[in-house]
Every structure is written in C-alpha cells, then in structure tokens.
N, C-alpha and C positions, 0 to 999 in steps of 0.2 A: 754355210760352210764355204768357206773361198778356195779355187781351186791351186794346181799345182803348175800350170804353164799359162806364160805370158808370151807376144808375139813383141819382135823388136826389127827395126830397119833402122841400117846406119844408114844416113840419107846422104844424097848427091856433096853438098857440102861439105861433110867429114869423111868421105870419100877421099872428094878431091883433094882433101890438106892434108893427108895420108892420115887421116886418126884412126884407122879399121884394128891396126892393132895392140891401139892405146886404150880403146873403149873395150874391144872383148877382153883385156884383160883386169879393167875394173868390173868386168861381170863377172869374169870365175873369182876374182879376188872376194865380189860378194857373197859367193855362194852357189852361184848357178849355173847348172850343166847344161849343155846345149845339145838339143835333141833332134837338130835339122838345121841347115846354113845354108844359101846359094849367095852367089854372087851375080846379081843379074839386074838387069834394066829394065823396069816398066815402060810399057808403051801406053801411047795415051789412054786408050779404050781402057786398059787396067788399071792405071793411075784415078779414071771417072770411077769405075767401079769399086774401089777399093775407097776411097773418099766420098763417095755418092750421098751419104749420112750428111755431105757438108754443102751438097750442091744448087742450095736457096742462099746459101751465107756469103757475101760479097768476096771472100778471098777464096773461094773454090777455084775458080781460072789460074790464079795464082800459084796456088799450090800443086795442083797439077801441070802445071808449068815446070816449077822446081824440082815437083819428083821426075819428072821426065829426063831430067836437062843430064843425066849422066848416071852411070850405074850404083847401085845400091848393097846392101846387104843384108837378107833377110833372114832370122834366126827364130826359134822356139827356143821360148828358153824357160828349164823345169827348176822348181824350187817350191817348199811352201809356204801359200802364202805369195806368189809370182808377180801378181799383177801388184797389187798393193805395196809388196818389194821394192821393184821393181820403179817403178813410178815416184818412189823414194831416191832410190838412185838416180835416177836419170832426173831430177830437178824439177820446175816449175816450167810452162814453155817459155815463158822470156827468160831467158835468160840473164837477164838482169836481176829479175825474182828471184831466180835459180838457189840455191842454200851452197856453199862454199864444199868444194870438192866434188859437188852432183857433176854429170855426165856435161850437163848441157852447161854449167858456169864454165867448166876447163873448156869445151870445144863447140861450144854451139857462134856464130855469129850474130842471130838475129831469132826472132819470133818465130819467123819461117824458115829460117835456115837454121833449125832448134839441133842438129846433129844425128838426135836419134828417134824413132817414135816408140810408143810403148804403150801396147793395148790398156782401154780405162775399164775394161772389165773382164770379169771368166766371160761373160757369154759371149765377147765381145776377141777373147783371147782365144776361141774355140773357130770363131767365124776367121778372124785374118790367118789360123793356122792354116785351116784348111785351103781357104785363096790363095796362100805360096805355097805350100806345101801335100804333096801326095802320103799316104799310110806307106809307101814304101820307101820314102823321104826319112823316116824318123824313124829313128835309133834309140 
C-alpha cells in the first residue's frame, strides 16, 4: 500500500532564481496539500545527516556543499499515492532526462542543482518528515 505524504525541498538553486512560487504552485496545481512548510537553512551537520544514505558516493561533499550554500524550503506534501506522484512531477534528476513540463526540466540547472528533492519512498518520506519537521509543525 503506498502511503499519503511525500517530503520535498526547494533547493538553494531555485531559491535563489526566485522559483519558490513557481514550483508550490505546480504542486497544488497537481493535487497536493501541504501539511508543513519552513523556510530555512541547513547547516553542515544537517545537510551530513540528512544525505548520510550518500556519504561513500563521490558527490556527497558536493551536495552537502550545495544544500548548505543558501536557504531552502522544506514542505510535506499529502496526496495519494505522494511519493510516486510526486516524483512524476518533479522529473528525472537530470534534468536533461527530465519529461517536458516536470518541476526540474522548467527550473532545475544541473544534476545537482536539480531544483527540488522528493523523497524515493514512504518509509523514506516518513524519516525526512520527521528530520524537518516536529507533530506540532503539521497541520
């Protein structure tokens, strides 16, 4: 059974090209309510931790580079069906791959500058909810 929330960060990149209110509104456009939102800045130690799943893989330093390098925006976002949705929308991570109209073809830059992340599983969408977000966070 696939669950009903999925975790999303508009990342440093689409941040700074002002796309924060371009991309949350291809989300409600698809469907999906948002059940918790900050706007905030990982610090290194959170950025290790939150990617830690990547930290044998050569672009870990990398990445945690980029999420560091300027503030983010981290959402729960409910729908069913979320993750799998979800991860439809938001494209392929190159964006070159990307399918015509996904999140990351209109505003991603690069692989790593992909725009937005989008948890790859429920159990996976359960762990990064609770990393940004407290039960009194969500609505």
């Amino acid at each position: 059974m696939s669950g009903n929330i999925t975790l999303t960060m508009i990342k440093p990149d689409a941040v700074k090209n002002n796309y924060i209110g371009a991309i949350l509104a291809k989300i409600n456009e698809a469907g999906f309510k948002i059940k918790a939102m900050k706007y905030t800045k990982l610090s290194v130690e959170q950025a290790r931790e939150f990617y830690a799943v990547h930290k044998d893989r050569p672009f870990y330093n990398d990445l945690v580079e980029f999420m560091t390098s300027g503030p983010i925006v981290a959402a729960i976002l409910e729908k069913e069906n979320a993750v799998e949705d979800f991860r439809k929308l938001i494209g392929a991570t190159n964006p070159a791959d990307a399918e015509e109209g996904t999140i990351r073809k209109l505003y991603a830059e690069s692989m790593q500058n992909n725009a937005v992340h989008g948890s790859d599983s429920d159990e996976n969408a359960n762990i990064e909810a609770n990393f940004h977000f407290s039960k009194t966070e969500r609505f």
